[in-house]
PDB file of N, H, CA, C and O in Angstrom:
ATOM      1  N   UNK A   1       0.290 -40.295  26.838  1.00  0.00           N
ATOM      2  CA  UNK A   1       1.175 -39.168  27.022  1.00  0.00           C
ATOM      3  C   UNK A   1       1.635 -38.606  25.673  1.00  0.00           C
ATOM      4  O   UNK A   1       1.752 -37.383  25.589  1.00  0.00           O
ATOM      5  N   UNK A   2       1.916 -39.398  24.573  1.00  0.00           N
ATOM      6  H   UNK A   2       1.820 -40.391  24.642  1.00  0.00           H
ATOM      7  CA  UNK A   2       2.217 -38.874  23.602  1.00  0.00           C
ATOM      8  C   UNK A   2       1.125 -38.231  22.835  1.00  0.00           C
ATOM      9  O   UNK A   2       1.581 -37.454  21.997  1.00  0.00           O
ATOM     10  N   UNK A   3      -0.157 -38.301  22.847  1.00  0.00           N
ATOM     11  H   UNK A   3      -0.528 -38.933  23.528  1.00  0.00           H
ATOM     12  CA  UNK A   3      -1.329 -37.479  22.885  1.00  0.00           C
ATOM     13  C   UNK A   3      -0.965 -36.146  23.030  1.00  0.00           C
ATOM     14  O   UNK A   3      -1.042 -35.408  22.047  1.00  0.00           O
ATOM     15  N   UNK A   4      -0.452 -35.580  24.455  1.00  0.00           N
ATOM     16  H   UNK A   4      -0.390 -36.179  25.254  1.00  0.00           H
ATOM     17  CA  UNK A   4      -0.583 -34.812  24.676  1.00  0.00           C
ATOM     18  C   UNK A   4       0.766 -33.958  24.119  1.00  0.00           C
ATOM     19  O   UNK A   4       0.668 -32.731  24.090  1.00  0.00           O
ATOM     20  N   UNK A   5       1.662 -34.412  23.805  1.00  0.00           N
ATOM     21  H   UNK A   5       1.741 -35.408  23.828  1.00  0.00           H
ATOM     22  CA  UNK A   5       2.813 -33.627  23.437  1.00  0.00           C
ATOM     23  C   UNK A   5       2.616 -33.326  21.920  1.00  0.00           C
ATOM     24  O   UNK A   5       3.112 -32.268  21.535  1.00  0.00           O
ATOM     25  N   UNK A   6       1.814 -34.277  20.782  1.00  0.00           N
ATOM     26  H   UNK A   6       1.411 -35.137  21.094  1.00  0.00           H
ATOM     27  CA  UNK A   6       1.504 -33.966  20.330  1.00  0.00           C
ATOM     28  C   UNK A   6       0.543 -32.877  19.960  1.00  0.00           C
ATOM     29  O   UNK A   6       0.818 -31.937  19.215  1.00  0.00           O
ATOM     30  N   UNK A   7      -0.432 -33.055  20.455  1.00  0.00           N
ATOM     31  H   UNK A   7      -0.656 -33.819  21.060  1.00  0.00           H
ATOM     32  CA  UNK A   7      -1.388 -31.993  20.698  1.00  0.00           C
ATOM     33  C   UNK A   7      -0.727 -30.371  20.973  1.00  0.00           C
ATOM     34  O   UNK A   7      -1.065 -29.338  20.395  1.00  0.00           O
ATOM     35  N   UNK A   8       0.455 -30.563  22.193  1.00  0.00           N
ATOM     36  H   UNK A   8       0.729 -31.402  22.663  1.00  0.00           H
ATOM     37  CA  UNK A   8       1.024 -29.207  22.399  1.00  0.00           C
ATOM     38  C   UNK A   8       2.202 -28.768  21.118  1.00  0.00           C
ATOM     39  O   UNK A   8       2.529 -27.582  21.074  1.00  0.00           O
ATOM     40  N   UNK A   9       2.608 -29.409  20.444  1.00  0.00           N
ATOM     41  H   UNK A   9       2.342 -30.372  20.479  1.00  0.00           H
ATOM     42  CA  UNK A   9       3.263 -29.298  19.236  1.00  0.00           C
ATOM     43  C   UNK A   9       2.495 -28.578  18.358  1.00  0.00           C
ATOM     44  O   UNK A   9       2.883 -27.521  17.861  1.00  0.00           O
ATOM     45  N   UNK A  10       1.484 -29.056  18.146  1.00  0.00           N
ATOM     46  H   UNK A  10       1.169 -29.914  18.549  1.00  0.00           H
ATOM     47  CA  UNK A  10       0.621 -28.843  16.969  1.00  0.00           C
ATOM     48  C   UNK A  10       0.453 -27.310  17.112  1.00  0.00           C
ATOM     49  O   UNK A  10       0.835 -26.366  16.420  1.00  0.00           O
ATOM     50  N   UNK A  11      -0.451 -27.432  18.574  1.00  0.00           N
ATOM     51  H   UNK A  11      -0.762 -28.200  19.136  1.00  0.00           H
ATOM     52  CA  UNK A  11      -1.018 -26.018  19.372  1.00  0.00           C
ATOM     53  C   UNK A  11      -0.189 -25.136  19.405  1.00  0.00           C
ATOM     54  O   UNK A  11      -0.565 -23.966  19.341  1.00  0.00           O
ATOM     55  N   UNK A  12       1.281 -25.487  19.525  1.00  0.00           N
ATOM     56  H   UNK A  12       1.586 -26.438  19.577  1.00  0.00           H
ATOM     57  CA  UNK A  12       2.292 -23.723  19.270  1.00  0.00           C
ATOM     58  C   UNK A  12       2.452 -24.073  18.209  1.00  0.00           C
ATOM     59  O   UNK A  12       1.790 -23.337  17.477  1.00  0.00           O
ATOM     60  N   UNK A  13       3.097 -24.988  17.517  1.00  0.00           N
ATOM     61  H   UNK A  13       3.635 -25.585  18.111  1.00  0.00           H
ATOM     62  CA  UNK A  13       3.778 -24.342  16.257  1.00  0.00           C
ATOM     63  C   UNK A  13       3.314 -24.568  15.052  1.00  0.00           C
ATOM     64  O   UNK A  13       4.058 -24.391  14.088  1.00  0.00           O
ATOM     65  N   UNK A  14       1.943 -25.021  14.876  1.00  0.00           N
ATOM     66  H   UNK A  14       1.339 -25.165  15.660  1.00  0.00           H
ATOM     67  CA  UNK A  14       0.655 -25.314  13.543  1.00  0.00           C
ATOM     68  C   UNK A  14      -0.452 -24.433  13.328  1.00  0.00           C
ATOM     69  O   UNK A  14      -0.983 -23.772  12.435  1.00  0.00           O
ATOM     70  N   UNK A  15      -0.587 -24.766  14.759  1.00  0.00           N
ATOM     71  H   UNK A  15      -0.156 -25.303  15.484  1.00  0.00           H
ATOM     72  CA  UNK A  15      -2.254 -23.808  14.644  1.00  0.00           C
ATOM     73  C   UNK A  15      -2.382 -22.702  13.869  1.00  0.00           C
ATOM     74  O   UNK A  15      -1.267 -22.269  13.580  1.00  0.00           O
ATOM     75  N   UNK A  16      -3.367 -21.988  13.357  1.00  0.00           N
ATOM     76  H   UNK A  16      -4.273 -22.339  13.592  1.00  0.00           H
ATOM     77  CA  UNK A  16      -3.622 -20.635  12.684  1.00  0.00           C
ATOM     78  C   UNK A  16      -4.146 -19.963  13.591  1.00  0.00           C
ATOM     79  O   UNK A  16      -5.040 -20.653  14.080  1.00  0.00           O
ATOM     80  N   UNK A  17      -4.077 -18.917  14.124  1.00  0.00           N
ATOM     81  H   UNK A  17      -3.350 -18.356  13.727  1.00  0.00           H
ATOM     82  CA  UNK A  17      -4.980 -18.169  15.151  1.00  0.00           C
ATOM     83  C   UNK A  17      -5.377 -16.874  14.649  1.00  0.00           C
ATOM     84  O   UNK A  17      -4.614 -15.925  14.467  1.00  0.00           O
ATOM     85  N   UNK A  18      -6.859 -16.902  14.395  1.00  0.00           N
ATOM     86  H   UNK A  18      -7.479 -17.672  14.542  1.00  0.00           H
ATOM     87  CA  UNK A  18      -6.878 -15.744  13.467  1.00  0.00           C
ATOM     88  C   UNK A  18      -6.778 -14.308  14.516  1.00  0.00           C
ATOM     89  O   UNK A  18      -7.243 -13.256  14.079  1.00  0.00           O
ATOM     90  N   UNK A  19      -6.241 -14.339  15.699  1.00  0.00           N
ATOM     91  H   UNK A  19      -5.863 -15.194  16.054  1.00  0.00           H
ATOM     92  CA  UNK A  19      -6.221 -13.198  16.602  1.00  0.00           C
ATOM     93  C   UNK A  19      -4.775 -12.342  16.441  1.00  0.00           C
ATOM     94  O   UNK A  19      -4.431 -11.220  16.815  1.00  0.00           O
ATOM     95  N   UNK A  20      -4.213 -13.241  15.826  1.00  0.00           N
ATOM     96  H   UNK A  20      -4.492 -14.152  15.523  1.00  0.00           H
ATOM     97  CA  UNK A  20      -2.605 -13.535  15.710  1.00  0.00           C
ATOM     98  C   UNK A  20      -2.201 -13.438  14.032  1.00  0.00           C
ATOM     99  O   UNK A  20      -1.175 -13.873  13.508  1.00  0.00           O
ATOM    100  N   UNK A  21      -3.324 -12.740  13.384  1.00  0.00           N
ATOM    101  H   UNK A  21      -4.157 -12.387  13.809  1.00  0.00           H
ATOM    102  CA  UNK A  21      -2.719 -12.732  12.095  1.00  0.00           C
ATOM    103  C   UNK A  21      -2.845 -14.088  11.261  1.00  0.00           C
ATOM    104  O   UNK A  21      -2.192 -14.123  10.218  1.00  0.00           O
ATOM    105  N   UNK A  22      -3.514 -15.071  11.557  1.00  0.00           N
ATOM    106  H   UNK A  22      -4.044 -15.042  12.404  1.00  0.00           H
ATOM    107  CA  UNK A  22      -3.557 -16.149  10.944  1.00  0.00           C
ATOM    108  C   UNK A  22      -1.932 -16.922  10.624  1.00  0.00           C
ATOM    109  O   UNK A  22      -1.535 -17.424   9.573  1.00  0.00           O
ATOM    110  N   UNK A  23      -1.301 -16.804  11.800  1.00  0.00           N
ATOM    111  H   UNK A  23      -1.624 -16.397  12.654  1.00  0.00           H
ATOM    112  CA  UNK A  23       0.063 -17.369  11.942  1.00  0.00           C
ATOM    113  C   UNK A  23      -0.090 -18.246  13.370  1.00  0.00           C
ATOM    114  O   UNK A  23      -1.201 -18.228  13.900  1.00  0.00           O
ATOM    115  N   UNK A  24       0.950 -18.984  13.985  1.00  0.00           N
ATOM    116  H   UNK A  24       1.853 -18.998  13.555  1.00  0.00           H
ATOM    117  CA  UNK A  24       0.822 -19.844  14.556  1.00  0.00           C
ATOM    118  C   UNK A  24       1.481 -19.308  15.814  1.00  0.00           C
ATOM    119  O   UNK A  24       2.503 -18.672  15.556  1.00  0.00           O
ATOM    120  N   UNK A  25       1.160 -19.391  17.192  1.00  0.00           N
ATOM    121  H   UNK A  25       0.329 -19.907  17.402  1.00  0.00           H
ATOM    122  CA  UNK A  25       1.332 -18.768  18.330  1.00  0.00           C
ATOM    123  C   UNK A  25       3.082 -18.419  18.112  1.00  0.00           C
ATOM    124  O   UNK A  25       3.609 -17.307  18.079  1.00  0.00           O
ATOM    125  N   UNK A  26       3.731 -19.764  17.981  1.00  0.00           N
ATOM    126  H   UNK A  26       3.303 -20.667  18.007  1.00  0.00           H
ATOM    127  CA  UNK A  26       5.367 -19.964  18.046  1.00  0.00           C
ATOM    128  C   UNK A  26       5.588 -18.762  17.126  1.00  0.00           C
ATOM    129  O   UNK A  26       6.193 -17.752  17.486  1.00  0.00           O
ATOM    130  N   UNK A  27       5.076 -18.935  15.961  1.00  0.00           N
ATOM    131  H   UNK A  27       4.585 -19.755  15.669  1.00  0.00           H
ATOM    132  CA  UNK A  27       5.710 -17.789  14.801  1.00  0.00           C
ATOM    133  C   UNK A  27       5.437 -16.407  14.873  1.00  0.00           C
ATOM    134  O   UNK A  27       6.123 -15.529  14.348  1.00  0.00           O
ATOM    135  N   UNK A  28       4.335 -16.229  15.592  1.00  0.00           N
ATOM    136  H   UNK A  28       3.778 -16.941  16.018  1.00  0.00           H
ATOM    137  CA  UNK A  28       4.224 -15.000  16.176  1.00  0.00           C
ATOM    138  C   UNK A  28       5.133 -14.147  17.119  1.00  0.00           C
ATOM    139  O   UNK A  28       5.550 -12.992  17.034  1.00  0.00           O
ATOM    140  N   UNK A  29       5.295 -15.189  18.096  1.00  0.00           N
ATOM    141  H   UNK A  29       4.957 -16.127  18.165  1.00  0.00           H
ATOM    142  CA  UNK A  29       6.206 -14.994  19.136  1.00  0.00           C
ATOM    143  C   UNK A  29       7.866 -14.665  18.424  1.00  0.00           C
ATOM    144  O   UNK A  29       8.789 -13.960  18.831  1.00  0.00           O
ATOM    145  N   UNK A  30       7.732 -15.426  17.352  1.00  0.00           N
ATOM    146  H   UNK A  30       6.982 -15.999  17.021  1.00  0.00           H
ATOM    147  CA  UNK A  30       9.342 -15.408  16.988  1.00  0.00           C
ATOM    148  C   UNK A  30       9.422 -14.126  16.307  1.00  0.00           C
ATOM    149  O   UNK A  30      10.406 -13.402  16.463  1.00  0.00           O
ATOM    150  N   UNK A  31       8.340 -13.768  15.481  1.00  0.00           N
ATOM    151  H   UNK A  31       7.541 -14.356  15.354  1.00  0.00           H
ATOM    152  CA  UNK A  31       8.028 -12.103  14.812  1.00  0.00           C
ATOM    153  C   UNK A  31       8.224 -11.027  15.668  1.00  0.00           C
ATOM    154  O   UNK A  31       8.887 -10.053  15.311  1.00  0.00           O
ATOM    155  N   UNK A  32       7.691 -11.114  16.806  1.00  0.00           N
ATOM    156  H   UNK A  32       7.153 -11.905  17.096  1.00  0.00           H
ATOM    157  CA  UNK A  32       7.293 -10.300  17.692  1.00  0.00           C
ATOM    158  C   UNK A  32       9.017 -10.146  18.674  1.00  0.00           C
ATOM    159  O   UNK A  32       9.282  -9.015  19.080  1.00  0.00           O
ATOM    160  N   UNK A  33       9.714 -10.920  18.878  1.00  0.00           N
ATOM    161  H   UNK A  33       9.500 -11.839  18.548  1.00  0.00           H
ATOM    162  CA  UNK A  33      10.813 -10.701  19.089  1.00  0.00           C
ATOM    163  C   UNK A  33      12.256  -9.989  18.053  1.00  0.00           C
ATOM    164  O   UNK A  33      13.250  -9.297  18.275  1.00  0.00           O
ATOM    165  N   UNK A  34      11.416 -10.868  16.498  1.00  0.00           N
ATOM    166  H   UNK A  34      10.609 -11.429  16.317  1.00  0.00           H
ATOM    167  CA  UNK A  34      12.499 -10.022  15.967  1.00  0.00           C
ATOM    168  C   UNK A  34      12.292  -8.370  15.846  1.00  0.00           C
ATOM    169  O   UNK A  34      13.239  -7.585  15.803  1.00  0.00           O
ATOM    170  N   UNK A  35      10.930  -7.994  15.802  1.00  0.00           N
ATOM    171  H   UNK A  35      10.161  -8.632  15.837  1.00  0.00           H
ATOM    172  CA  UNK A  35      10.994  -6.661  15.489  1.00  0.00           C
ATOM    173  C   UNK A  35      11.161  -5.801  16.946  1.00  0.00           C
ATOM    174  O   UNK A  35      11.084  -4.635  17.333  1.00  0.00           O
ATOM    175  N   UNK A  36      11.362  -6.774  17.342  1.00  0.00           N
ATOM    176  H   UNK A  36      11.425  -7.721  17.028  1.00  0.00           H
ATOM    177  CA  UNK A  36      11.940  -5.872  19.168  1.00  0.00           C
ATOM    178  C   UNK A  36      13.439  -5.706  19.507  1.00  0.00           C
ATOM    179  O   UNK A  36      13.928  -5.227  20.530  1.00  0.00           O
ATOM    180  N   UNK A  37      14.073  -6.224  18.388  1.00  0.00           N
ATOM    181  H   UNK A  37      13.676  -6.613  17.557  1.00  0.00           H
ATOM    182  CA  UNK A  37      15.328  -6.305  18.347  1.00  0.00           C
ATOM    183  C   UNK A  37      15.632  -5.397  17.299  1.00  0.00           C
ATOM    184  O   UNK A  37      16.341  -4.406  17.471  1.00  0.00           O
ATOM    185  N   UNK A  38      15.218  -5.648  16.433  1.00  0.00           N
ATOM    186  H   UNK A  38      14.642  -6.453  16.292  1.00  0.00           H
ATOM    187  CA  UNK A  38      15.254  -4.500  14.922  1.00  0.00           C
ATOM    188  C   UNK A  38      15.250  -2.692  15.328  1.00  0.00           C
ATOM    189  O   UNK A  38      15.840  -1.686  14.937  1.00  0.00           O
ATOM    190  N   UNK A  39      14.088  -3.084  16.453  1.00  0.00           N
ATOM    191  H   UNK A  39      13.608  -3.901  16.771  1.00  0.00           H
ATOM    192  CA  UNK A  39      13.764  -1.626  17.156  1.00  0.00           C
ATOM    193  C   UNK A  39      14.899  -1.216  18.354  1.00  0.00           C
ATOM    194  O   UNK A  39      14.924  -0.055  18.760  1.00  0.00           O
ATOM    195  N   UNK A  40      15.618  -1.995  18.769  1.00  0.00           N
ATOM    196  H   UNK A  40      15.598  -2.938  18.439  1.00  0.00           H
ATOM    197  CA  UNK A  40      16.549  -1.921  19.755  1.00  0.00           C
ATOM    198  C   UNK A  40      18.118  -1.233  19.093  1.00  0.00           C
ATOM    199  O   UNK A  40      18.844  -0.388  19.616  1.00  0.00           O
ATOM    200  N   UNK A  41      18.279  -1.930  17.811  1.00  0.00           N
ATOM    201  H   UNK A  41      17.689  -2.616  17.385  1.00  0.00           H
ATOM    202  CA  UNK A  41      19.834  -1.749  17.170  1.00  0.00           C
ATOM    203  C   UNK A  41      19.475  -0.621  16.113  1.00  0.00           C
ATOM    204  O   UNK A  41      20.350  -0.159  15.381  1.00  0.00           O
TER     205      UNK A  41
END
């Protein structure tokens, strides 16, 4: 089991995804919210 939580750790918040800018799913996601907020105020 700890396999796998590892594995999902890694997978959001390590990975490089070059679809994604060569940033990591999590950090994307966290980008992608701030400039939705930036655009809001």
């Amino acid at each position: 089991m700890d396999e796998v939580v590892d594995w999902l750790s890694f997978y959001n918040h390590s990975r490089l995804h070059s679809t994604l800018g060569y940033v990591s799913p999590m950090q994307y996601e966290q980008d992608w919210y701030a400039a939705q907020n930036q655009r809001v105020a």
